[in-house]
C-alpha distance (Angstrom), angle and dihedral (degrees) to the residues before:
residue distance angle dihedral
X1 . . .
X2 3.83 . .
X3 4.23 111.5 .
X4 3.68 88.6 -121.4
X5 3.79 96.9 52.2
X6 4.07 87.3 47.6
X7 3.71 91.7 49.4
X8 3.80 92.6 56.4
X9 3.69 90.2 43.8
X10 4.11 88.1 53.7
X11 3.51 84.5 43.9
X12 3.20 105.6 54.0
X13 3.82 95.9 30.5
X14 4.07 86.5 70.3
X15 3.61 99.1 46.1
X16 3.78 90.4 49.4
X17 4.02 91.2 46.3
X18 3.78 98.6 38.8
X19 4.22 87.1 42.8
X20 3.92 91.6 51.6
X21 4.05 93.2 41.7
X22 4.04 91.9 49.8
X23 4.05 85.6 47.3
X24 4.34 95.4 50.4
X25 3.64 91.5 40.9
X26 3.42 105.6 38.9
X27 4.14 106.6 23.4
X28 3.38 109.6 155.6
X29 3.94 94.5 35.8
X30 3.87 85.2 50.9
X31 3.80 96.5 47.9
X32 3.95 93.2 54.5
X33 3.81 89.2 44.8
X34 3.15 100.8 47.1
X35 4.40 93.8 43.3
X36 4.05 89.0 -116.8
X37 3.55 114.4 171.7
X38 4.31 106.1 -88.4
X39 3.72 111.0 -110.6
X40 3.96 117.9 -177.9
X41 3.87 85.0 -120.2
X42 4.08 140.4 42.9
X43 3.83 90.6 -121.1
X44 3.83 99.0 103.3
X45 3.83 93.3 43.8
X46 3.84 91.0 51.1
X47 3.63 93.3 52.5
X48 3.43 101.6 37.6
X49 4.18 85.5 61.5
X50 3.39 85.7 42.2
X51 3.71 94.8 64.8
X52 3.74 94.6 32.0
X53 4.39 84.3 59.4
X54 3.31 82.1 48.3
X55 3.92 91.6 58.0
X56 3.59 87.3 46.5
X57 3.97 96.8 52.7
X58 3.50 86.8 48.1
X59 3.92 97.1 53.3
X60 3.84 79.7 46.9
X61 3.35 93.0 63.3
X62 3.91 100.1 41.5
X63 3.82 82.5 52.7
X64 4.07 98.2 45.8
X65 4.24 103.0 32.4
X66 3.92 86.0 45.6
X67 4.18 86.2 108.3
X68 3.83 88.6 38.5
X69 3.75 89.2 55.4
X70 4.04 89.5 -119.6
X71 3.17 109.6 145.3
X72 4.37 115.9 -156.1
X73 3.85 96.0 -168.0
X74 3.61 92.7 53.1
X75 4.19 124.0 48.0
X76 3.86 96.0 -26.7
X77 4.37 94.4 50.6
X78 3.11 94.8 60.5
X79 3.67 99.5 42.6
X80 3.69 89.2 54.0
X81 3.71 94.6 43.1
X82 4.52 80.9 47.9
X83 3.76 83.4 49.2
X84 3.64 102.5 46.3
X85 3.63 100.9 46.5
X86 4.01 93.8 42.6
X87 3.41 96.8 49.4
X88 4.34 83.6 53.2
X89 3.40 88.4 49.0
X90 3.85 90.5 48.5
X91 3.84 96.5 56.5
X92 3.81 91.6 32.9
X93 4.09 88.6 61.8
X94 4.28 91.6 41.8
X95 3.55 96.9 37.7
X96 3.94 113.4 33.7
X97 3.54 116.8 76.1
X98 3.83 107.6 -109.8
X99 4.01 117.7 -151.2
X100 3.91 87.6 -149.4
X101 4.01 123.0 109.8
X102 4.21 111.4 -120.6
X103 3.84 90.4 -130.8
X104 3.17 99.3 42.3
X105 3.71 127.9 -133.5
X106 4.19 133.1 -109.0
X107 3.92 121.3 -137.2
């Protein structure tokens, strides 16, 4: 791999992983910084930095299995970019408090 291709790979692998961390931690914070559309909940945020970590494991991986012949933006991106934002959404739907009813309710 050419030095200049693997510099914008490390390059862009941190922005992408330090983006999507500042963005699951910090949501709301992030959203406001960042001008982000408002939405009544942290949901969008959350899972928008859970896709964009995703990105950035994936450029990992293109920049680390490049020996191996592993290729991250091919088969094993988007499974960790799948991964990342499903296991978000996982904990977001057993952990967050959710204002909806567990019957549901008719109009």
């Amino acid at each position: 791999m050419k030095s200049t291709y693997k510099t914008l790979l490390i390059v862009d692998c941190a922005v992408n992983l330090i983006l999507g961390t500042i963005l699951l931690l910090f949501p709301v914070g992030a959203k406001n910084f960042l001008g982000l559309p408002s939405t009544l909940t942290g949901f969008y945020p959350v899972i928008l930095g859970a896709v964009i970590f995703g990105i950035g494991l994936a450029l990992l991986i293109e920049l680390t299995g490049y020996k191996n012949n592993i290729r991250g933006l091919a088969l094993g991106g988007a499974i960790a970019i799948n991964l990342a934002g499903s296991i978000v959404l996982i904990f977001w739907l057993l952990l967050a408090p959710l204002s909806m009813p567990v019957r549901g309710r008719s109009l």
